[in-house]
BALOBA-1460 file (C-alpha; in Angstrom, 3 decimals):
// residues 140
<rec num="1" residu="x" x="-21.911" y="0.982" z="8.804"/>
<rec num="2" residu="x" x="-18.227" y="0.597" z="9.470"/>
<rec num="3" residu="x" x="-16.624" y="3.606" z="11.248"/>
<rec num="4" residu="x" x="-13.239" y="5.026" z="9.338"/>
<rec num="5" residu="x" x="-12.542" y="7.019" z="12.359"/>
<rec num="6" residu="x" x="-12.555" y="9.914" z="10.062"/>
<rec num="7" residu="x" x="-15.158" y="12.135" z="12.058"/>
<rec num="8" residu="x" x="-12.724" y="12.436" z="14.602"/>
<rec num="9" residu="x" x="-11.216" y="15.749" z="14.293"/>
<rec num="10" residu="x" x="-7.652" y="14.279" z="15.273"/>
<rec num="11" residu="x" x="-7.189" y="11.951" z="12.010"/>
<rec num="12" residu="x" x="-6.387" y="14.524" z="9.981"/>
<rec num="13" residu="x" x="-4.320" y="14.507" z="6.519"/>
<rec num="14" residu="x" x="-2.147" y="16.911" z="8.337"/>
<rec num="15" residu="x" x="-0.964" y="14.140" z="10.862"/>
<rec num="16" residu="x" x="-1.890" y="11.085" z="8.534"/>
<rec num="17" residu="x" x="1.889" y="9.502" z="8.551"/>
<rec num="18" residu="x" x="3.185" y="12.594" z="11.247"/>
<rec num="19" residu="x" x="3.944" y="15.848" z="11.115"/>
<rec num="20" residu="x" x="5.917" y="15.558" z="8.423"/>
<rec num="21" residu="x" x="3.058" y="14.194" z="5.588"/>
<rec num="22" residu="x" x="3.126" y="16.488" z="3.324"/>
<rec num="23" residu="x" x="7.314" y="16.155" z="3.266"/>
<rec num="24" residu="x" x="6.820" y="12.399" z="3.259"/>
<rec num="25" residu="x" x="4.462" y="12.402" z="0.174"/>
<rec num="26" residu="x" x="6.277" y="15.369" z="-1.792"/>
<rec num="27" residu="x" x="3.227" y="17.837" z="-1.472"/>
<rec num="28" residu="x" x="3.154" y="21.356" z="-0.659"/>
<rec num="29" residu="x" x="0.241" y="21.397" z="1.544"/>
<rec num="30" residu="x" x="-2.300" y="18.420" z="2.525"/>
<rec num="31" residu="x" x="-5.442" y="19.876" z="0.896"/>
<rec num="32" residu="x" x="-4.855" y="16.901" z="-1.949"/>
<rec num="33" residu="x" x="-4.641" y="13.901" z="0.466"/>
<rec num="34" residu="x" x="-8.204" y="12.270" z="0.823"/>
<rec num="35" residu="x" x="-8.515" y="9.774" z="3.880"/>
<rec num="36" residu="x" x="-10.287" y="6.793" z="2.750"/>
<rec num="37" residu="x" x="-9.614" y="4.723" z="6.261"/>
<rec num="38" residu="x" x="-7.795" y="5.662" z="9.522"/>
<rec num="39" residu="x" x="-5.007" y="3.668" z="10.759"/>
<rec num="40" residu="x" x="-6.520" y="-0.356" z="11.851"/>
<rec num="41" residu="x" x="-4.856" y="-3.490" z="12.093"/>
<rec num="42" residu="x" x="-3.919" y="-5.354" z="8.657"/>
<rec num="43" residu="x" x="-2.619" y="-8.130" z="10.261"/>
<rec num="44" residu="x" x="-0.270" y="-9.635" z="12.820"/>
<rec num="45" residu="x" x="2.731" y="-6.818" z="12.491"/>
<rec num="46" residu="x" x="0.999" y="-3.851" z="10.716"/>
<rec num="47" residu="x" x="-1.315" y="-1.156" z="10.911"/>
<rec num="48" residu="x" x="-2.453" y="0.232" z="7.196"/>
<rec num="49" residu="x" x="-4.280" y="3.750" z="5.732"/>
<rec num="50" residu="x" x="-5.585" y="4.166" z="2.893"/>
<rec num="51" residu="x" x="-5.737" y="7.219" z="1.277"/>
<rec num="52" residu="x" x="-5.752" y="9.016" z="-2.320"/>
<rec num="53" residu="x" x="-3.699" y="12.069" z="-3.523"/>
<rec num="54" residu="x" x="-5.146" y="14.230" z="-6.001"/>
<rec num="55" residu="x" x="-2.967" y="15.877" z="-8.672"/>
<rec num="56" residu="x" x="-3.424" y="18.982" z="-10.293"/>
<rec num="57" residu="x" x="-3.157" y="17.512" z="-13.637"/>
<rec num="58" residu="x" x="-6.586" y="15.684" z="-12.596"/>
<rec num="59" residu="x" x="-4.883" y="12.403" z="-11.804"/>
<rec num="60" residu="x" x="-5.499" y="10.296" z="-8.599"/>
<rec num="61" residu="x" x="-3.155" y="8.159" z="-6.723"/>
<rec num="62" residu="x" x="-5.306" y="5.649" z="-4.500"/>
<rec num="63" residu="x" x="-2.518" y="4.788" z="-1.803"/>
<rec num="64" residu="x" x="-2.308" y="2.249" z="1.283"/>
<rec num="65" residu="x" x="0.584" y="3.172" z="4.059"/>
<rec num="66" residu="x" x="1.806" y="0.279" z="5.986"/>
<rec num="67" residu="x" x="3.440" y="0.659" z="9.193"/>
<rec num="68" residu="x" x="5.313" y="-1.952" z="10.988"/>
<rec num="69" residu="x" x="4.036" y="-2.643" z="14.766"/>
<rec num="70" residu="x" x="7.039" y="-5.581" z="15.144"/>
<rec num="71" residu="x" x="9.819" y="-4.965" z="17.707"/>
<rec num="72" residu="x" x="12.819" y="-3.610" z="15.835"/>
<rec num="73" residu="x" x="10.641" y="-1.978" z="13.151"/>
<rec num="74" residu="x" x="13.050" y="-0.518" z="11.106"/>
<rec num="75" residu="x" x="14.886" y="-3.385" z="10.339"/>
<rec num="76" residu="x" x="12.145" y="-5.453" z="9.943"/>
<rec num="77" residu="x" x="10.639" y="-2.830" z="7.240"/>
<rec num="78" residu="x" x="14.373" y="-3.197" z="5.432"/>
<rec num="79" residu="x" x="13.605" y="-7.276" z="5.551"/>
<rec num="80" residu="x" x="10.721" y="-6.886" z="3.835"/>
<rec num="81" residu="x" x="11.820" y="-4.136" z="1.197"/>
<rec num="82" residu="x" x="15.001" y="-6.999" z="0.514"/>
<rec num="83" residu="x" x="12.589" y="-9.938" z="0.550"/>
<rec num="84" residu="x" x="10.192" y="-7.951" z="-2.183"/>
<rec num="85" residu="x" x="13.287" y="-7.136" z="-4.002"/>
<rec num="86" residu="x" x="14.424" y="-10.828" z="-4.628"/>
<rec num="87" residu="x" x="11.304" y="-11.204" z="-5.492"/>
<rec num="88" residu="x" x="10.970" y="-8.937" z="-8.057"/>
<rec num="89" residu="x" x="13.947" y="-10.183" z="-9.745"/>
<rec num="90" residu="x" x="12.352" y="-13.578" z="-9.688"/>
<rec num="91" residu="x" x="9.467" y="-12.047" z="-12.212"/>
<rec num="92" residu="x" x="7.020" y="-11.320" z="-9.256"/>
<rec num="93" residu="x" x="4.822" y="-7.941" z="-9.658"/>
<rec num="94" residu="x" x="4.374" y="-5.692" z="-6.902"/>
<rec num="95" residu="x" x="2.316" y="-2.625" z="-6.299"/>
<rec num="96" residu="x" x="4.544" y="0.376" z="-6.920"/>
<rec num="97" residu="x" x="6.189" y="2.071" z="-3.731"/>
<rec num="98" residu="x" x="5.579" y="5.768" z="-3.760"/>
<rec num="99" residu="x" x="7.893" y="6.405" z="-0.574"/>
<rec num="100" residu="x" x="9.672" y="4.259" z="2.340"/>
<rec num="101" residu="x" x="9.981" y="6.544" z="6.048"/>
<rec num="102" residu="x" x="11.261" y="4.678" z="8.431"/>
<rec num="103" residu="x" x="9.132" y="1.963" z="9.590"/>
<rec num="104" residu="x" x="6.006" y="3.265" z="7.390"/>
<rec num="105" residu="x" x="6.090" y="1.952" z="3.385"/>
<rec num="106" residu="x" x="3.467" y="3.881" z="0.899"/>
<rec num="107" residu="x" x="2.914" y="2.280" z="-2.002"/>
<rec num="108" residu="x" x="0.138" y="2.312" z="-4.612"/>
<rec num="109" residu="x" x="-2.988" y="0.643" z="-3.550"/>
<rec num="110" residu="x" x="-4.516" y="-2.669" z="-4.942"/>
<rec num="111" residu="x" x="-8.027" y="-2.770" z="-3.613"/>
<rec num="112" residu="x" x="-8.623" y="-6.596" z="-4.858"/>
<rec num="113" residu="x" x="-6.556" y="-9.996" z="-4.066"/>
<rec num="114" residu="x" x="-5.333" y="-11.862" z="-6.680"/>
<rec num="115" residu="x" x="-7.943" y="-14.637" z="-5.833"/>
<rec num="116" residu="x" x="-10.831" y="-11.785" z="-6.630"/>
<rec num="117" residu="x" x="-8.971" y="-10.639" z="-9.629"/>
<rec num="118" residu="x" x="-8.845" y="-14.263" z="-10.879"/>
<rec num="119" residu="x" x="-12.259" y="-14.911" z="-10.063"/>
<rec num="120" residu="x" x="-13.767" y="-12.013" z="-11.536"/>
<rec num="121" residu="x" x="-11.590" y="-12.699" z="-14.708"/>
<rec num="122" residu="x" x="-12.773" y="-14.168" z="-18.435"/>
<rec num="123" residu="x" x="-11.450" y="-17.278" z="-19.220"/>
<rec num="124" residu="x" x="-8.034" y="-16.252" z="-21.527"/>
<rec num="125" residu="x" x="-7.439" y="-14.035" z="-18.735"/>
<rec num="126" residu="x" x="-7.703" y="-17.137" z="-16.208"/>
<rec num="127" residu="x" x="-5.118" y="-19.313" z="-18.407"/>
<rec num="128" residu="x" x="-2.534" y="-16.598" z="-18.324"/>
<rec num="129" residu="x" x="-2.953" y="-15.780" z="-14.751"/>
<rec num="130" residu="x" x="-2.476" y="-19.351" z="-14.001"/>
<rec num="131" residu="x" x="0.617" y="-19.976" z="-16.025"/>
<rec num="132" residu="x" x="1.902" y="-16.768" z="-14.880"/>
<rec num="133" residu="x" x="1.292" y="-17.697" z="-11.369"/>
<rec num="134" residu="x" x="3.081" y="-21.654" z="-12.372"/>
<rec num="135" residu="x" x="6.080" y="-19.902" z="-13.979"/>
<rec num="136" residu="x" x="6.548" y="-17.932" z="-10.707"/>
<rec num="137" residu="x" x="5.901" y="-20.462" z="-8.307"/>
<rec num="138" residu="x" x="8.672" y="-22.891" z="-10.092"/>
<rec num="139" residu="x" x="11.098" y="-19.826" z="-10.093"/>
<rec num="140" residu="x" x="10.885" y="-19.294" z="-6.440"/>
């Protein structure tokens, strides 16, 4: 079995992205945030959480936090917030950012790549998926 790190008493939601969470995320207190995994690598310049925030209205947020580990963080986190944005005007989709602080970006979580989510598709769903992914690609 994989350990989270979640039985140690330290990885709390309290101090989940600092002493400020609850501020960060726009909660009044952290008994809604659910820790689904600690803070690990998610590749060569990040460290990710994933977490979900329950709502009173019954709704669930499923989350990821990404936090740059690259010298200069900041400004690297303000690269990639421009880069996404010329993409986004270029027709590409992103998962929806729920807050930016600092070097740390929130943003709703995506538990699947696209190559799952194509896999795992029927086949009209394949065809537009590919063309979608064509139309892009000849954009950019």
């Amino acid at each position: 079995m994989m350990d989270t790190g979640l039985s140690n008493p330290e990885y709390n939601c309290n101090n989940l992205l600092g002493p400020r969470t609850t501020e960060i995320l726009g909660l009044k207190d952290s008994e809604a945030i659910k820790i689904t995994n600690w803070w690990k690598p998610g590749g060569a310049e990040t460290y990710i959480a994933t977490f979900s925030i329950s709502h009173q209205a019954g709704s669930i947020n499923d989350l990821i936090a990404k936090s740059c580990i690259k010298l200069c963080p900041r400004e690297t986190m303000d690269e990639w917030i421009d880069r996404r944005n010329i993409l986004s005007i270029n027709g590409v989709h992103f998962p929806e950012i729920y807050t930016v602080d600092g070097a740390t970006i929130v943003e709703e979580y995506i538990p699947y790549t696209f190559k799952d989510a194509y896999k795992s598709a029927d086949q009209e769903t394949k065809e537009v998926l590919r063309t979608n992914f064509i139309d892009t690609y000849k954009r950019i």
